[in-house]
N, C-alpha and C positions, 0 to 999 in steps of 0.2 A: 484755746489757741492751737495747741498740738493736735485737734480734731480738724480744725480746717486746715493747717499744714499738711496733713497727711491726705486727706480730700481732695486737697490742690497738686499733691503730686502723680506725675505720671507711672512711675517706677509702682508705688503702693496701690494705685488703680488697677495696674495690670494682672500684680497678684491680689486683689482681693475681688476680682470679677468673680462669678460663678461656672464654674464648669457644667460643660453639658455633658449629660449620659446620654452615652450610644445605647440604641432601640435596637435589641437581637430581632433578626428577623422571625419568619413564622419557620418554624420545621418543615418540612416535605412531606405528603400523608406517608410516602412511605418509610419514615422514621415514627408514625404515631399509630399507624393503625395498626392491632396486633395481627401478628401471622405467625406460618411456624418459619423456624430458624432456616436462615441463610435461603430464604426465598428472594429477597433484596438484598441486593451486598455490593457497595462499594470497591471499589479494587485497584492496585497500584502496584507498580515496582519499583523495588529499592533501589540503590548503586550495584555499580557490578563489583563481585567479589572473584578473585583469584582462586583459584580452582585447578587442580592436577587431573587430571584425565585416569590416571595411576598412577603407582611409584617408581620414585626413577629417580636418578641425581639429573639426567637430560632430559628429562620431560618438563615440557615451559608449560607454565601454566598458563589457562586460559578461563574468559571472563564468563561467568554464569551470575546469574539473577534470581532473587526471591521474589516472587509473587504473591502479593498479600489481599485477599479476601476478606473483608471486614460486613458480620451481618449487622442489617440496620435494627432488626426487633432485639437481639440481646447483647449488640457488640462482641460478639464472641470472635476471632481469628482465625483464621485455616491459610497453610502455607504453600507455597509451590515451586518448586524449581524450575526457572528456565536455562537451558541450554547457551540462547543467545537471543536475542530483541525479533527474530523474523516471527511472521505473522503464523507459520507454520507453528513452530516452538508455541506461540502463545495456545492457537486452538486447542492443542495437546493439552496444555496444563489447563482450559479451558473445562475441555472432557473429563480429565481425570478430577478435577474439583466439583463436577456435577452428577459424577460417578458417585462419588464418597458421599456428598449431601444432599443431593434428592434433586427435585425440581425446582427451574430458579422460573420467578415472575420478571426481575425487574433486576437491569446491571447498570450499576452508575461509575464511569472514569473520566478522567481526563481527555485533552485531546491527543495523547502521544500521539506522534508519527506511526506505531507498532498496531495500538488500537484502532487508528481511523484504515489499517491496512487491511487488518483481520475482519472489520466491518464490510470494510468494501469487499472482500475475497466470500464474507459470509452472504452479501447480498447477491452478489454472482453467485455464488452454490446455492440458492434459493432460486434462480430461476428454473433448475430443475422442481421439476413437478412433484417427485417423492419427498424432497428435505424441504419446499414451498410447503407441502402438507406438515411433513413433520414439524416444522417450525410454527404456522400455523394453530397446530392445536398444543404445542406445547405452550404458547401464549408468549416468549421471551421480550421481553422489550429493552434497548440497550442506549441509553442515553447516555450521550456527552455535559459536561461542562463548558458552561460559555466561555469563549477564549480569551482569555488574559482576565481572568476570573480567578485570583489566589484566595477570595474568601469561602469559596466550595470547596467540597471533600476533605475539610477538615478531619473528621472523624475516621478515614483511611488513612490521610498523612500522617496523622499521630499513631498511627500503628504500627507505620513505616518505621517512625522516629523512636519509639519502644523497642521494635523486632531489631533493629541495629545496635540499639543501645546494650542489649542483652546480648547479640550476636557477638558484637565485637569485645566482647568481653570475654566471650565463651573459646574464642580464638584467637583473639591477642593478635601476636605477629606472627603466626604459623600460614603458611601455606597447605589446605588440605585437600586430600584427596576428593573425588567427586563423591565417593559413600559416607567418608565423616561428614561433609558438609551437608549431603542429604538429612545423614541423623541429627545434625547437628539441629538443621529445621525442624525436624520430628521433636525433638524435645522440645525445641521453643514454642511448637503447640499448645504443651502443658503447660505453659506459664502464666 
């Protein structure tokens, strides 16, 4: 009698249906086939943080950003500072993170506003002949993320969500100079 009551009710149908399990998608070759480090890398910027230019009781501070590199063969981190969001600032931190780790194959971000700038600015300096070749045999390929797509670049946003996590810890409520906050990144390397 209490198994057909229960049977018959809606309330106990609904919790004892069976749950479906979500199907992860397939990985991207370039998270599975081996290469050397940070030839593929994901990449993204934090919030902006408060920043002094130098010390001073009147100096206002102003908004600088961490740029996070994330490799796809060993998840490893490399950090960057930018200045401010212009396409210019990124190229720089660009250079200087291809400077430190060698050749890249394959850059995967978002759609920011900043990225799709530096794309287009990078596709214009490629209509010169000399950086057309240079780019050319350097091989770079630089993919976006389909738009309104929050289930991609996981693996960069949670790095984001780590490098903050540890940051704002390490800083609290202080306002820091532009060199602490440099080292500041320099250590959150090591971590």
């Amino acid at each position: 009698m209490i198994k057909r009551i229960t049977w018959k009710c809606v309330r106990y149908a609904r919790l004892r249906r069976a749950l479906s399990q979500q199907l992860m998608g397939d990985l991207p070759p370039s998270r599975i086939n081996p290469r050397r480090s940070f030839s593929n890398v994901g990449w993204d910027l934090s919030c902006p943080f408060h920043v002094k230019p130098r010390k001073g009781s009147r100096i206002r501070p102003m908004k600088t950003y961490a740029c996070i590199f994330v490799c796809f063969t060993v998840k490893a981190v490399h950090l960057e500072m930018l200045g401010d969001l212009s396409s210019d600032c990124f190229i720089a931190a660009f250079k200087g993170f291809a400077v430190r780790r060698g050749k890249l194959v394959e850059i995967f971000s978002d759609c920011g506003t900043n990225f799709i700038g530096a794309s287009k600015e990078l596709k214009a300096v490629c209509s010169i002949e000399s950086v057309a070749n240079f780019l050319c045999t350097n091989e770079i390929v630089w993919n976006f993320n389909p738009p309104s797509a929050p289930h991609f670049g996981g693996l960069w946003e949670a790095a984001v969500k780590s490098m903050k996590f540890h940051l704002w810890r390490a800083i609290v409520t202080r306002i820091l100079i532009y060199e602490e906050f440099r080292f500041s990144l320099f250590k959150l390397r090591r971590v």
